[in-house]
C-alpha positions as CSV (number, residue, x, y, z in Angstrom):
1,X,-27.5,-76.9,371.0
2,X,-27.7,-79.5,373.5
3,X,-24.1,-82.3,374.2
4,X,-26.9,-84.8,373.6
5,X,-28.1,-83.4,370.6
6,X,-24.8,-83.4,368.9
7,X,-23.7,-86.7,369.9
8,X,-27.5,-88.0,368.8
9,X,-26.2,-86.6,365.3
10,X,-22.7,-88.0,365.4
11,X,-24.5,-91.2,366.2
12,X,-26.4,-91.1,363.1
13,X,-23.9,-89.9,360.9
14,X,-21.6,-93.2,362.0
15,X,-24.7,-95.5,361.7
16,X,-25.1,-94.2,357.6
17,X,-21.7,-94.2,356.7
18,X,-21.2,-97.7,358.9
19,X,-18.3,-99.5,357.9
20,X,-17.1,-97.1,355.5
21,X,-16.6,-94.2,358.6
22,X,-13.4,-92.8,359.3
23,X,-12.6,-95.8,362.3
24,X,-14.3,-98.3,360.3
25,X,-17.1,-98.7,362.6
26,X,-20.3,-101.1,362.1
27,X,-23.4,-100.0,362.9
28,X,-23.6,-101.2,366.1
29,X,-20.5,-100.3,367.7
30,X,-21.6,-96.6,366.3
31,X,-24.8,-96.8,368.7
32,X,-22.5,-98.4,371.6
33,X,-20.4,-95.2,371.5
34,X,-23.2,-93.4,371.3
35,X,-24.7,-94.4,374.5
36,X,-21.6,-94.8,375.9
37,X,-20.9,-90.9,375.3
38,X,-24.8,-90.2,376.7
39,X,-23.6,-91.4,380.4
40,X,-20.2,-89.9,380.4
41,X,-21.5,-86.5,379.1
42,X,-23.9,-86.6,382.1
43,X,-26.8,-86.8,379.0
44,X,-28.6,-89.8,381.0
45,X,-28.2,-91.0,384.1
46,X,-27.3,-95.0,385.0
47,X,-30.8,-95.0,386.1
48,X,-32.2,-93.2,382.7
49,X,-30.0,-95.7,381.1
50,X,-32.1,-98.8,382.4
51,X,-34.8,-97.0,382.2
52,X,-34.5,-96.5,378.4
53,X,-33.5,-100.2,377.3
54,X,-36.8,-102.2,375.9
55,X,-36.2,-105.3,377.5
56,X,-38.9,-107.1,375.8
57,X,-37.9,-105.9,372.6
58,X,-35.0,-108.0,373.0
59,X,-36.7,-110.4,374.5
60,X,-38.4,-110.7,371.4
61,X,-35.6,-110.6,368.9
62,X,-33.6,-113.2,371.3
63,X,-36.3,-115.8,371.3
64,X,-37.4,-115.8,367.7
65,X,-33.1,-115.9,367.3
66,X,-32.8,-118.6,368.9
67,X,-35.2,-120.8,367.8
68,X,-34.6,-120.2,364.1
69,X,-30.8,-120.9,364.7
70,X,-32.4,-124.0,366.1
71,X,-34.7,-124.6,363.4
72,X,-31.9,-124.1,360.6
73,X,-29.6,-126.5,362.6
74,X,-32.0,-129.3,361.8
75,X,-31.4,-128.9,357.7
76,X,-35.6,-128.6,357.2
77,X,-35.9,-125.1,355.7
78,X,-32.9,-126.1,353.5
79,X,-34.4,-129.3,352.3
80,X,-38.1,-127.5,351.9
81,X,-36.9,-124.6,349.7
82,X,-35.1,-127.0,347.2
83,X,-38.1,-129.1,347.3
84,X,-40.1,-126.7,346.1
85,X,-37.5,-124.7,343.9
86,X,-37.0,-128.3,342.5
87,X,-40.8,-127.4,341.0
88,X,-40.0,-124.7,338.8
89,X,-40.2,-125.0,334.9
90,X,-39.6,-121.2,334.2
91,X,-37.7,-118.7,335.0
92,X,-41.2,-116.7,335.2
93,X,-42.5,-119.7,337.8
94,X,-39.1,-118.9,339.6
95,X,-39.3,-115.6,340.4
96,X,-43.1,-115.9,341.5
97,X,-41.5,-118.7,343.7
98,X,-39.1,-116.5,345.5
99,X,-41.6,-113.5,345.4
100,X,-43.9,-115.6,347.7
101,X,-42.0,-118.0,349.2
102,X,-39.7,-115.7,350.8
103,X,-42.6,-113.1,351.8
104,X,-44.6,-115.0,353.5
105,X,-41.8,-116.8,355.1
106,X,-40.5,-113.2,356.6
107,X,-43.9,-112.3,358.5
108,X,-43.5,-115.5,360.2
109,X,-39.5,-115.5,360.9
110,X,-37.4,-112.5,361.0
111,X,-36.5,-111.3,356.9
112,X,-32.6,-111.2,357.9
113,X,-32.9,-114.8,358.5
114,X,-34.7,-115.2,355.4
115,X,-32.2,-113.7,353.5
116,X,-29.4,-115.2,355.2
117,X,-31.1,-119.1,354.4
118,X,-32.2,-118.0,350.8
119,X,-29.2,-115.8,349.4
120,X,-27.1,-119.5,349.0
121,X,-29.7,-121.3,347.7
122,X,-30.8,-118.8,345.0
123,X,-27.1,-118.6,343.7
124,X,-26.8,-122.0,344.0
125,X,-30.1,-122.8,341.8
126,X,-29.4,-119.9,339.1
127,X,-26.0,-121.3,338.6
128,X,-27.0,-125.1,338.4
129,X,-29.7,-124.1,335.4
130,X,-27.6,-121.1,334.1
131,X,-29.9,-117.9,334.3
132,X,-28.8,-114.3,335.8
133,X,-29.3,-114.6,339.4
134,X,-29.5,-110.6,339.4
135,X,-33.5,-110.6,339.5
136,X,-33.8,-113.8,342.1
137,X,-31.2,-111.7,344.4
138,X,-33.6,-108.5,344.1
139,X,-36.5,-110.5,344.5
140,X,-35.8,-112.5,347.9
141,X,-34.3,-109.1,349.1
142,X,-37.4,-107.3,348.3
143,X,-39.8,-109.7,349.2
144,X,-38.5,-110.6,352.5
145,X,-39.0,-106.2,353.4
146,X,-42.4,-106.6,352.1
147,X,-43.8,-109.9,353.7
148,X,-41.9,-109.3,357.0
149,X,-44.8,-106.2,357.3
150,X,-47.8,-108.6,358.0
151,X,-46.9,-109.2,361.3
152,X,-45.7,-107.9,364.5
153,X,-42.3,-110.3,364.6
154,X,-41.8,-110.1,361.4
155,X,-38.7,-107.4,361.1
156,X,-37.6,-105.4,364.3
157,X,-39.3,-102.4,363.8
158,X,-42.1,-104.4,364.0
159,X,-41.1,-105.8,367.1
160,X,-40.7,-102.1,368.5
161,X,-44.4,-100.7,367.0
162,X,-45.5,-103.8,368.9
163,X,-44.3,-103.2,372.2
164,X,-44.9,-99.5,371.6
165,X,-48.4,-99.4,370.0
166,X,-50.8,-101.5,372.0
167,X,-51.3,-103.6,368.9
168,X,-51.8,-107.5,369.3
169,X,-50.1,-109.9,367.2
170,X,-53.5,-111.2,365.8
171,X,-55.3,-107.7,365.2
172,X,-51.7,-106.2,363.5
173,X,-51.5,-109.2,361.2
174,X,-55.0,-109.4,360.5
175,X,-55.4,-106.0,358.7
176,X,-51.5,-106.2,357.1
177,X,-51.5,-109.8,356.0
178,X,-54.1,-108.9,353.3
179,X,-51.9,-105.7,352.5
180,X,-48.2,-107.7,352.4
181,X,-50.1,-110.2,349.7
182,X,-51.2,-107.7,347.5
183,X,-47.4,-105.9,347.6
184,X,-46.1,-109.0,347.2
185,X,-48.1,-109.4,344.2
186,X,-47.3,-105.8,343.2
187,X,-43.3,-106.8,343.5
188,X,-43.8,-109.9,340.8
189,X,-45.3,-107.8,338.8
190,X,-42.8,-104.9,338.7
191,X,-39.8,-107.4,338.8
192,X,-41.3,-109.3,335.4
193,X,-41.9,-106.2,334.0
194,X,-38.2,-105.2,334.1
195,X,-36.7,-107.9,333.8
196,X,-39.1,-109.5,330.7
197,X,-36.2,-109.8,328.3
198,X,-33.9,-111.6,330.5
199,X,-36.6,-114.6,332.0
200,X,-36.9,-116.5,329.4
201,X,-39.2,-118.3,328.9
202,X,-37.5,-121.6,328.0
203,X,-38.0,-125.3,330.3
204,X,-36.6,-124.6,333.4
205,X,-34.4,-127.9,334.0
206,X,-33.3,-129.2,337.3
207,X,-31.0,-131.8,338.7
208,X,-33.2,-133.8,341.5
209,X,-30.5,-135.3,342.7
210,X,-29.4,-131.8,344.5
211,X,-32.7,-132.1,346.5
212,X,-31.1,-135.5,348.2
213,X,-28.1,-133.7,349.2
214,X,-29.8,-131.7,352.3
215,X,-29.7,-133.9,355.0
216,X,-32.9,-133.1,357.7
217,X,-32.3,-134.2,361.4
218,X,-36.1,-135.5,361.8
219,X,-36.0,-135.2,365.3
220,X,-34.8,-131.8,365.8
221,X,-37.1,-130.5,362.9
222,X,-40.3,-131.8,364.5
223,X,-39.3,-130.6,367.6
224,X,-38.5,-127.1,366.4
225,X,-41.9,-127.0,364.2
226,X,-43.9,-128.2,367.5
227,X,-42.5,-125.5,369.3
228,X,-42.2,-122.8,366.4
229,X,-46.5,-123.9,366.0
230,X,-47.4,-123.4,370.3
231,X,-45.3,-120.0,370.0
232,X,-47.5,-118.9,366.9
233,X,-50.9,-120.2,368.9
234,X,-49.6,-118.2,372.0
235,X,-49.2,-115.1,369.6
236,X,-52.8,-115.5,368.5
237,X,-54.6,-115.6,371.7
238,X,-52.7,-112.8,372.8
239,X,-49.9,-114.0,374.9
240,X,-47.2,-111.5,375.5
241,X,-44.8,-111.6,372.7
242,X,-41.8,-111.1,374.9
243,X,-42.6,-113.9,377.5
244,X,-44.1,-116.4,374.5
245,X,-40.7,-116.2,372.8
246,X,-38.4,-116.7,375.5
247,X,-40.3,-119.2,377.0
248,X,-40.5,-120.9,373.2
249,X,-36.9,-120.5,373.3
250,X,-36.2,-122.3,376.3
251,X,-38.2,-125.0,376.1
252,X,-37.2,-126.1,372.6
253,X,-32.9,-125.3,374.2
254,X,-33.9,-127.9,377.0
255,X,-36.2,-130.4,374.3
256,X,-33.6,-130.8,372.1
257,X,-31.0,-132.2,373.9
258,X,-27.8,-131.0,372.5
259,X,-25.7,-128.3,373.5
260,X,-27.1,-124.7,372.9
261,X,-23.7,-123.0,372.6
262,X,-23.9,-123.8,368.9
263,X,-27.6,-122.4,368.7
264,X,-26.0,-118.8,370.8
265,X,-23.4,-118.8,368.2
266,X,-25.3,-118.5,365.5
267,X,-27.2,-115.6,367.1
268,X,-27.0,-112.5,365.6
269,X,-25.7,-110.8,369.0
270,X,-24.3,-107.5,367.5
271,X,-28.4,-106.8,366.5
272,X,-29.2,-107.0,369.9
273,X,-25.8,-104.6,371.2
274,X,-27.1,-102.5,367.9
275,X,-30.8,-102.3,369.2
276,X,-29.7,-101.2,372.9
277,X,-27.5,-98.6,372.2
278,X,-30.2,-97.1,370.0
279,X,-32.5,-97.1,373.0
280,X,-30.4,-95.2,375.2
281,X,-29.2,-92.6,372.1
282,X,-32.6,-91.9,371.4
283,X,-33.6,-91.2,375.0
284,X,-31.0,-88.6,375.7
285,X,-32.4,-87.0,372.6
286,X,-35.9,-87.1,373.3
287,X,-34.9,-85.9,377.1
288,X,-32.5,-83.0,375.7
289,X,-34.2,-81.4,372.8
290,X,-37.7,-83.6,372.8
291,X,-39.6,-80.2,371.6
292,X,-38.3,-80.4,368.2
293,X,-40.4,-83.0,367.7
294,X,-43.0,-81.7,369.1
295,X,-42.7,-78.5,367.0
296,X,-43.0,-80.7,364.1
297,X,-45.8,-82.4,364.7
298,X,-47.4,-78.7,365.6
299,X,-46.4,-77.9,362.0
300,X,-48.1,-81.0,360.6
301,X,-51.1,-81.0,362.8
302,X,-52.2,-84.0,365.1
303,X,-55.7,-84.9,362.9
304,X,-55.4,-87.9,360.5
305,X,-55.9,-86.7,357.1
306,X,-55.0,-88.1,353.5
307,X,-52.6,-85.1,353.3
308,X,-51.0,-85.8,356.4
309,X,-50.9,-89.4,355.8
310,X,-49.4,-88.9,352.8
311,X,-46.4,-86.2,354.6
312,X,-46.0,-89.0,357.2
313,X,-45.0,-91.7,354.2
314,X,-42.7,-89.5,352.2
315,X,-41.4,-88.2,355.7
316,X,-40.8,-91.7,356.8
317,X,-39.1,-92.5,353.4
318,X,-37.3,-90.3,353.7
319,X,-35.9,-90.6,357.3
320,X,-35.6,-94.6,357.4
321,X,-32.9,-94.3,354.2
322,X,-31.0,-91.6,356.0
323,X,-30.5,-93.1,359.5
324,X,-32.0,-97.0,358.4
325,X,-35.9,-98.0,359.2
326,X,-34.9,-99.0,362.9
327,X,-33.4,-95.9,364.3
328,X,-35.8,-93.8,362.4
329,X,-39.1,-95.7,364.2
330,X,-37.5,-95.5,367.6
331,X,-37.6,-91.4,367.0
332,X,-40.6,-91.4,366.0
333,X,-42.3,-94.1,368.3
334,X,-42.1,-90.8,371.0
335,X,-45.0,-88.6,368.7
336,X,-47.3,-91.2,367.6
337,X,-49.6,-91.1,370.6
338,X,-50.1,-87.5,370.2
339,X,-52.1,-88.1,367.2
340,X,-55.9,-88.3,366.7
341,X,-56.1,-91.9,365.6
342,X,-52.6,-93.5,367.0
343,X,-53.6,-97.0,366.1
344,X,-53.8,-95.7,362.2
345,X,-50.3,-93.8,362.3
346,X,-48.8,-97.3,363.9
347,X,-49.9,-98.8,360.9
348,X,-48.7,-96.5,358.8
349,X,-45.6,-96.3,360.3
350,X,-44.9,-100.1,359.8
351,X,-45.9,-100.2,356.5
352,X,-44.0,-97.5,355.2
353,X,-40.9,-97.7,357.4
354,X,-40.7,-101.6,355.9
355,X,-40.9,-101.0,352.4
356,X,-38.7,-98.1,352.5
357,X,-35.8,-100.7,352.8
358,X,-36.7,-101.2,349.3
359,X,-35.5,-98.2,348.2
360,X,-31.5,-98.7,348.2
361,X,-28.9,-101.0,348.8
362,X,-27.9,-100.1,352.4
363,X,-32.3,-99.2,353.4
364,X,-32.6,-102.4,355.1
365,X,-29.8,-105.4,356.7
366,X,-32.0,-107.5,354.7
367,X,-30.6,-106.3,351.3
368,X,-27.0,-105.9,352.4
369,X,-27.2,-109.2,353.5
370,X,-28.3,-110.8,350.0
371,X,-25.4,-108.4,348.6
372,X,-22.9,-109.6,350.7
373,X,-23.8,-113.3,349.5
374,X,-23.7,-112.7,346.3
375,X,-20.7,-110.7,346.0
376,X,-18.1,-113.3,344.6
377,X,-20.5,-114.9,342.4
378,X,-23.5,-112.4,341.3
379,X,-22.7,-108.6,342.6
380,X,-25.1,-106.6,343.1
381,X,-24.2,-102.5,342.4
382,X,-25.8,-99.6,344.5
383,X,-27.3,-98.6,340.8
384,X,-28.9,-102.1,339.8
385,X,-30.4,-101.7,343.4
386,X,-31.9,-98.6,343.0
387,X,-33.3,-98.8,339.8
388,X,-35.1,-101.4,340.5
389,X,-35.7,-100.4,344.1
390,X,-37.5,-97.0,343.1
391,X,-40.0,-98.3,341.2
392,X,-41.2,-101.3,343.7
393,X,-41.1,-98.6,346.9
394,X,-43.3,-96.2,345.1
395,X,-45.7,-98.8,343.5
396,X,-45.8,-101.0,347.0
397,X,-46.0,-97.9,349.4
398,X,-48.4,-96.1,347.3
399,X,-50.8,-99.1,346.8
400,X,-49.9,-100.0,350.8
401,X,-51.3,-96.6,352.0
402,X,-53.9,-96.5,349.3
403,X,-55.3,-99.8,351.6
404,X,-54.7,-98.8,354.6
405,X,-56.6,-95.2,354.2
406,X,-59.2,-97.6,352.6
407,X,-59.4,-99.8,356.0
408,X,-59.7,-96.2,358.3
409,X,-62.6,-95.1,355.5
410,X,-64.5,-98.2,356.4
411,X,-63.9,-98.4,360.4
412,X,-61.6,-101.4,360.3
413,X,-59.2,-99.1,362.1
């Protein structure tokens, strides 16, 4: 076996246990050792190393960072979600809320960020009109995995597929947006089901006065909106997502007149550390022992069947909740080409990869995220995940692929 090959599999093995490995590593100081130990192993080469990084990926990532950071600065997505939380007269009109609100919000920001605005607010509401916050939690975590698939920039897997498949922003989003609605609508579903006894049914009663407590910097939330609307535009008529972003970026840093070291801070830099040491990992193990992918993909065949469509889900299920979504796509990324219909299998692959994160606790950042915020006040156990989590990946992907295979039967593929 292969130096590269081993530390490939240490790498892995860090990035599942993450901080509960023997040096209490994250995730992404696991993939910088990783791709540190590729160079000084002789694995990749400086040059290989350069070679491997995606720069527009993080590009990508960097710009739509930056401008939400900017966006949340102003107070507006604060002040909109307890506007329209401030609505609700059930706990039933509630969780439809969050279903919706939070998945359609994800396909057009990133779903950590989603989480990261939402997770306060949803405790703070289920506190303030004394319901379990347990199904709201589950809701905005699983909601934010399954809207973030109806675009290109809406998780970073998607980001990779995008700069990997050929897709265009509009073309992606026009065959998954209808898809992500109808799993969203699948989620509600499955959530009320379990959860019937606890949403009752009674008034709903809210203080408006809380709604007056978010103060919104008008000026930096229209600027950030005007920008946040050319950068969408730009997506649609095909601009290159990497360029569009940074260039969104910096004209809404210079526009709003403040200092950006605030905006930086609030970046989520250890993604981007996290993302580039995956590139390089993955590369020494494509470049060391590349042909047991491609005995794989002999065993499976290259033609795009329902039978191979449905090995490639459960395979890709499978994978993303052993080494996370992410990690398991960039592996992956390196076979899709090979088959008959690509553009299908990149579908696939974003659809499944995405709702996997449903499955468990630790399948996406998105959930631990939520978990993390509601630890003091609401936790939520690896078993309340899970059991709630089985039921909404099986239901979503299976109705997801069902679809997709339906959109390849009648050449919209």
């Amino acid at each position: 076996m292969h130096i590269a090959t081993v530390i490939f599999a240490v790498t892995y093995i860090l990035i599942s246990l993450g901080e509960n490995s023997p040096r209490k590593l994250d995730r992404p100081t696991a993939a910088l050792l990783g791709a540190v130990l590729m160079v000084i192993t002789g694995s990749l080469s400086r040059a290989e190393v350069s070679a491997a990084l995606d720069l527009s990926t993080l590009a990508v990532l960097f710009g739509m960072m930056t401008l939400l950071a900017v966006l949340m600065q102003s107070g507006l997505p604060a002040w909109l979600a307890f506007r329209a939380l401030s609505r609700c007269r059930s706990a039933h009109m509630l969780l439809a809320l969050v279903v919706f609100t939070s998945g359609i919000a994800s396909a057009l920001m990133l779903n950590d960020t989603i989480c990261l605005l939402g997770a306060p607010l949803v405790l703070e509401i289920t506190e303030e009109i004394g319901i379990n916050a347990t199904p709201f939690l589950l809701a905005l975590a699983t909601s934010a995995n399954i809207g973030s698939v109806m675009t290109l920039t809406g998780n970073p897997q998607n980001v990779i597929i995008g700069h990997t498949s050929g897709w265009g922003w509009s073309p992606f989003a026009l065959r998954m947006v209808p898809i992500g609605l109808v799993c969203l609508g699948v989620n509600w579903l499955t959530l009320g089901l379990f959860y019937r006894r606890s949403l009752s049914s009674a008034d709903v009663r809210w203080q408006q006065s809380a709604t007056s407590n978010v103060a919104v910097q008008r000026n930096l939330a229209l600027k950030s909106v005007c920008v946040f609307i050319g950068l969408i535009v730009a997506f649609l008529v095909g601009a290159p997502m990497d360029v569009a972003a940074v260039t969104a970026a910096a004209v809404l840093l210079v526009w709003a007149n403040r200092p950006p070291g605030k905006a930086f801070k609030a970046l989520d830099w250890s993604l981007l550390l996290f993302f580039a040491g995956l590139f390089v990992v993955v590369e020494g193990f494509v470049k060391a022992d590349g042909y047991l992918l491609n005995t794989w993909i002999n065993k499976l065949g290259t033609q795009v069947r329902f039978l191979t469509t449905v090995q490639i889900s459960v395979a890709t299920i499978i994978g993303s909740n052993l080494f996370s979504n992410v990690p398991f796509v960039l592996i992956i990324s390196h076979w899709v080409n090979q088959m008959s219909n690509p553009r299908f299998i990149w579908l696939l692959l974003a659809l499944t990869s995405t709702f996997s994160g449903n499955l468990t606790l630790f399948g996406s950042v998105a959930n631990v995220i939520v978990a993390q915020a509601a630890q003091q006040r609401a936790p939520l156990r690896f078993t309340d995940f899970l059991q709630v989590g089985l039921p909404i990946t099986l239901a979503t992907t299976g109705v997801g692929v069902l679809l997709l295979w339906a959109f390849l039967y009648f050449g919209w593929i």
